[in-house]
Short mmCIF file of the C-alpha atoms (twelve columns), coordinates in Angstrom:
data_MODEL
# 
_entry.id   MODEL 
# 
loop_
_atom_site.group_PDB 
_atom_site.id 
_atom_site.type_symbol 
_atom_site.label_atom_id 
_atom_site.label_alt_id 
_atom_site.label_comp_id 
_atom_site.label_asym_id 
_atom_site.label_seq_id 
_atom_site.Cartn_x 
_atom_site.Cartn_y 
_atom_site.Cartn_z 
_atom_site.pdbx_PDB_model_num 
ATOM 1  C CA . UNK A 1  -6.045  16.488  12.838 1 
ATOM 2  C CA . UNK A 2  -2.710  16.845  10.431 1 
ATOM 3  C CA . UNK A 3  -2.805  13.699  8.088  1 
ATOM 4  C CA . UNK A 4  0.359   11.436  9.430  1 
ATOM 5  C CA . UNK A 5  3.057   10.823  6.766  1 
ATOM 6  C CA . UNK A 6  4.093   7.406   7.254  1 
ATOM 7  C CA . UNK A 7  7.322   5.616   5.486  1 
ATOM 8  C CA . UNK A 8  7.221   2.615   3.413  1 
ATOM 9  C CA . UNK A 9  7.400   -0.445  5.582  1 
ATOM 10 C CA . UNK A 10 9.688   -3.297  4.371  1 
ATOM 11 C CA . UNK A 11 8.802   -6.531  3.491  1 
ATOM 12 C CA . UNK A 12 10.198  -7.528  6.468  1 
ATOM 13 C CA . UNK A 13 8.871   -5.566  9.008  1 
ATOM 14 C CA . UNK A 14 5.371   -5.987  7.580  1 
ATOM 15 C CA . UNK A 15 5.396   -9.923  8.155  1 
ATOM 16 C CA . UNK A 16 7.219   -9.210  11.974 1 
ATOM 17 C CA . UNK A 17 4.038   -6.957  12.310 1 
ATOM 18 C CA . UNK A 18 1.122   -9.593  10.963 1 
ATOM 19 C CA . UNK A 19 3.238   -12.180 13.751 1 
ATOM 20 C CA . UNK A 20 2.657   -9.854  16.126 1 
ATOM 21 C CA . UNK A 21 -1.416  -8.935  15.594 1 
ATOM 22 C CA . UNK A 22 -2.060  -12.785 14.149 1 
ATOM 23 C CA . UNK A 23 0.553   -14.854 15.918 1 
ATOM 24 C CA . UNK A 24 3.246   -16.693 13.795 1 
ATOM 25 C CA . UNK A 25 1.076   -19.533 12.728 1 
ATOM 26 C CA . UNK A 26 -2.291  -17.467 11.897 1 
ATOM 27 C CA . UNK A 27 -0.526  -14.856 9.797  1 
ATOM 28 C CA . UNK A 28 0.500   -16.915 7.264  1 
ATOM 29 C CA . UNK A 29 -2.767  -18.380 6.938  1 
ATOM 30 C CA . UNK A 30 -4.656  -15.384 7.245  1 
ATOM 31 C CA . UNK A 31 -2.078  -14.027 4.432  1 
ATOM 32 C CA . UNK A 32 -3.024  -16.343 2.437  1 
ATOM 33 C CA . UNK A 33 -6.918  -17.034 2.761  1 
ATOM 34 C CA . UNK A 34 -8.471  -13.938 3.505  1 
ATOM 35 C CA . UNK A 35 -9.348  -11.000 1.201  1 
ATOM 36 C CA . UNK A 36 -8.834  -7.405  1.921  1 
ATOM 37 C CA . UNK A 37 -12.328 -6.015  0.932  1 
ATOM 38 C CA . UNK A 38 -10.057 -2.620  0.538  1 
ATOM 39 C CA . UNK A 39 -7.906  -3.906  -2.248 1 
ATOM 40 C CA . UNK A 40 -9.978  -6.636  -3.410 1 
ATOM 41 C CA . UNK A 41 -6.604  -9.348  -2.945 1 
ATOM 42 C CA . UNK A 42 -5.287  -11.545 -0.125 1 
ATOM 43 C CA . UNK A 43 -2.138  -10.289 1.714  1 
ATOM 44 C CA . UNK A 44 0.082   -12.726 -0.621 1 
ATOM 45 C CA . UNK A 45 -1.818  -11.704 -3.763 1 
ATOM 46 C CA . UNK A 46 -1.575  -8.316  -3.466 1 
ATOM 47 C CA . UNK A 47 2.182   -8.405  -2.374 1 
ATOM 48 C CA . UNK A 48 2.764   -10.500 -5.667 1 
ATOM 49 C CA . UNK A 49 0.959   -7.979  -7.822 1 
ATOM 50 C CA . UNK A 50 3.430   -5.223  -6.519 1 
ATOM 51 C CA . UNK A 51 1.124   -3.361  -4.578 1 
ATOM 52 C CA . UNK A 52 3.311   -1.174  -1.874 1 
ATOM 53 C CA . UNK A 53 3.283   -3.443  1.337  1 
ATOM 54 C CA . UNK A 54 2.265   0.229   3.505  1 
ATOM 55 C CA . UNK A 55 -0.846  0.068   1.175  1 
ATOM 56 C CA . UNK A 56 -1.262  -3.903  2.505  1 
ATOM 57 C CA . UNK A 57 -0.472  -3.093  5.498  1 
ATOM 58 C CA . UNK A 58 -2.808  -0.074  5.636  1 
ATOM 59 C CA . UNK A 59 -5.882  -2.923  4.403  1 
ATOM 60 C CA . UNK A 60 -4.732  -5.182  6.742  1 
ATOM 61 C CA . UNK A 61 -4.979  -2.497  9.593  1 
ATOM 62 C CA . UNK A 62 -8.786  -1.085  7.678  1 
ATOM 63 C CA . UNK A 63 -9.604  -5.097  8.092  1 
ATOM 64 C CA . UNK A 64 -8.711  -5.901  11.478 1 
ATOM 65 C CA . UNK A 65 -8.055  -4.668  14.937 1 
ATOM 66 C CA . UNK A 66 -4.446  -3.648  14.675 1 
ATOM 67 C CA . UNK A 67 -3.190  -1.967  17.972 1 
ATOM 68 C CA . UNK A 68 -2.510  1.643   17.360 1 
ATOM 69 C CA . UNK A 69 1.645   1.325   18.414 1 
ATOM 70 C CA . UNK A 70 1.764   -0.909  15.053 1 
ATOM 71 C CA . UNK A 71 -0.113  1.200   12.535 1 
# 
């Protein structure tokens, strides 16, 4: 299977995505609380360090369940 090249998703876009998969009121939370064993930083640490949000959003996706459509 040819590895996918994906573009860099916006800071935007990434927190519409985490509304969709956590809901509006989780993903904040979840942002906030849980660790990505991946990266070793919550979603708003790791955004605040600089880390490229596809390389959160890649964690985030590693972590959880994220539907395929939104990966």
């Amino acid at each position: 299977m040819p590895v996918r090249q994906t573009a860099p998703v916006r800071l935007t876009d990434f927190w519409e995505r985490m509304e969709i998969v956590l809901g509006p009121a989780y993903a904040s939370s979840w942002a906030h609380d849980v660790v990505l064993s991946s990266l070793g930083y919550t979603v708003d640490d790791a955004i605040a360090a600089g880390i490229d949000t596809k390389d959160v959003w890649r964690a985030v996706c590693a972590q959880i369940d994220v539907p395929a459509t939104l990966r």
